[in-house]
C-alpha positions in Angstrom: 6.3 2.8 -5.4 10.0 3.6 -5.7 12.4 0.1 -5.6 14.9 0.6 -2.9 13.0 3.6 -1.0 11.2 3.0 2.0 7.3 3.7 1.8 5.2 6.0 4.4 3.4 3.4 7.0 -0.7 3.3 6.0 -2.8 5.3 7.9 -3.4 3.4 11.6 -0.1 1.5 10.5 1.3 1.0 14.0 3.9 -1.7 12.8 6.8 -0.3 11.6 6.2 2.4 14.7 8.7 2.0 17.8 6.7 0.9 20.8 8.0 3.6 22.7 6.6 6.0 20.2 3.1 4.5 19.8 -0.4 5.8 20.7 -1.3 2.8 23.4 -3.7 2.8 25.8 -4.3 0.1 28.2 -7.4 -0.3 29.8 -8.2 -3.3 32.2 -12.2 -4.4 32.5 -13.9 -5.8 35.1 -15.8 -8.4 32.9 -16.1 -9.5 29.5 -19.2 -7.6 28.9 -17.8 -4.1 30.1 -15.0 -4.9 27.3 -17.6 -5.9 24.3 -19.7 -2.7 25.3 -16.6 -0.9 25.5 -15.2 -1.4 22.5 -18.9 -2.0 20.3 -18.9 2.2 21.5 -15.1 2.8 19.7 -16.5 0.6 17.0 -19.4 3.1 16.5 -17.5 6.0 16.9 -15.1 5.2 14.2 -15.3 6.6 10.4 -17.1 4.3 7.9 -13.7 4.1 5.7 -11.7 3.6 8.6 -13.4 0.3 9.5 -13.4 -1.1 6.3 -9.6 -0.2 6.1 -9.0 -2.4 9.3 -10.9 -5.3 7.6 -9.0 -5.4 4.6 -5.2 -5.2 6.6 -6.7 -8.2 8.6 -7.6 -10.0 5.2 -4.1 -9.4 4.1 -2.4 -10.6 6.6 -5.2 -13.6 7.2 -3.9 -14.5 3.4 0.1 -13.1 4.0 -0.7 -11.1 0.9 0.8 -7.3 0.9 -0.8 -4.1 -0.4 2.1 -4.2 -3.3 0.9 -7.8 -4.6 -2.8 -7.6 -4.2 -2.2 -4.1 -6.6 0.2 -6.1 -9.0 -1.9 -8.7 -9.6 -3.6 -8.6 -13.1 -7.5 -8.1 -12.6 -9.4 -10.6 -13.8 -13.2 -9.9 -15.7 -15.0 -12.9 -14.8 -15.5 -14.7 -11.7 -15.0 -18.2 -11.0 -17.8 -19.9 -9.1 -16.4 -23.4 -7.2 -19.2 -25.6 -6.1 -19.0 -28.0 -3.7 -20.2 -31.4 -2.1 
């Protein structure tokens, strides 16, 4: 990462993207159901990687952590198990 230089977007980074220029497609279901079958068919479809991609980005921003920090942060060699009630 160069300071001052702006980065490439990730892969399916639609963010920093201007709406106009974005891939969207809108699709309107008649029922929930239609959706959830709908979209459990793109989920199967999709690459291995890619999905697990998607869930990290989602953890990130769940946790308003950036790819930057989360590599800049010094690994750790043990984990810490927090037991509760």
């Amino acid at each position: 990462m160069i300071p001052g230089k702006k980065q490439p977007p990730e892969p399916g980074d639609n963010q920093n993207i201007p709406a106009a220029k974005r891939n969207i497609n809108l699709r309107i279901y008649r029922s929930f159901e239609e959706a959830a079958r709908s979209e459990a068919m793109i989920d199967a479809r999709k690459p291995p990687l890619e999905g697990l991609r998607e869930t990290v980005e989602l953890i990130l921003r769940a946790y308003g952590v950036t790819r930057e920090q989360l590599i800049e942060r010094r690994k750790k060699m043990h984990i810490n198990i927090i037991k509760r009630g």
